[in-house]
C-alpha positions in Angstrom: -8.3 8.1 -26.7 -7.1 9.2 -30.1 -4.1 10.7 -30.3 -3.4 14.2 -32.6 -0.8 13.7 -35.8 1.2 16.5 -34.7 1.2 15.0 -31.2 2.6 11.2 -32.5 5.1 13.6 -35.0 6.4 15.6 -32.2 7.4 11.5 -30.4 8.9 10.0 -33.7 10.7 13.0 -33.9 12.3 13.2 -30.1 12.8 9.1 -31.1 14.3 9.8 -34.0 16.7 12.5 -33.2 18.2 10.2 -30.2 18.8 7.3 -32.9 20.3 10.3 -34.9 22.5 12.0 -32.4 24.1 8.6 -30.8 27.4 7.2 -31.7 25.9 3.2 -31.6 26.2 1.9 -35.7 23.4 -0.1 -35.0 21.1 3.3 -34.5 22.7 4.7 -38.3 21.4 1.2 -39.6 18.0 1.5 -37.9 17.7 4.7 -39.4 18.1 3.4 -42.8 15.5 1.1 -42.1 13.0 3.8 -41.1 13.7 5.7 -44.1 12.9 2.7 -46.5 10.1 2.4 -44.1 8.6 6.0 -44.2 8.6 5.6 -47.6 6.4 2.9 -48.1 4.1 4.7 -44.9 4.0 7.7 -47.3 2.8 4.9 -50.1 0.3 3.9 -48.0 -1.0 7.3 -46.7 -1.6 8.8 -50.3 -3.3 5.7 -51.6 -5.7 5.8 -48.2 -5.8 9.9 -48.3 -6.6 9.5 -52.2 -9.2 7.0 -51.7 -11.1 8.8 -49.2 -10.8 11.8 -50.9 -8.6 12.3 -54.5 -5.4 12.8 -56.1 -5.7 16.2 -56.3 -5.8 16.2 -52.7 -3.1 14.4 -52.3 -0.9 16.1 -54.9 -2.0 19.8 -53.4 -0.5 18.3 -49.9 2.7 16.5 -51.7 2.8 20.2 -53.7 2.6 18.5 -56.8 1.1 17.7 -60.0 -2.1 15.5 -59.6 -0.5 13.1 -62.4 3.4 12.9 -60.3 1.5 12.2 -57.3 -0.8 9.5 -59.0 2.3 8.1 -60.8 4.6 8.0 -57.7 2.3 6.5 -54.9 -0.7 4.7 -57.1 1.3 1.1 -57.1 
């Protein structure tokens, strides 16, 4: 069964505001990590998102210019 975006947002979220709300230094340094981490998944996404579909799309989404979205996610 394929699960919904929202639905695996709504998780990582929940997941995410326990690593955010405890007291542990080693959850503030996982954090860290996921942010360097969602930001090579966002890499990812646009390249797959403008592959399947275009830049433009992906820069309507990011609520950008076609060319910043290209220049920021293309490498």
């Amino acid at each position: 069964m394929s699960r919904e975006p929202t639905d695996i947002a709504a998780e990582a979220r929940t997941l995410l505001d326990a690593l955010a709300y405890s007291t542990d230094p080693t959850a503030f340094q996982t954090l860290l990590g996921l942010s360097q981490y969602v930001g090579e998944c966002l890499g990812i996404s646009a390249r797959t998102l403008a592959e399947a579909k275009s830049w433009s799309s992906v820069a309507g989404l990011a609520g950008t210019t076609k060319q910043a979205a290209w220049s920021r996610w293309h490498h």
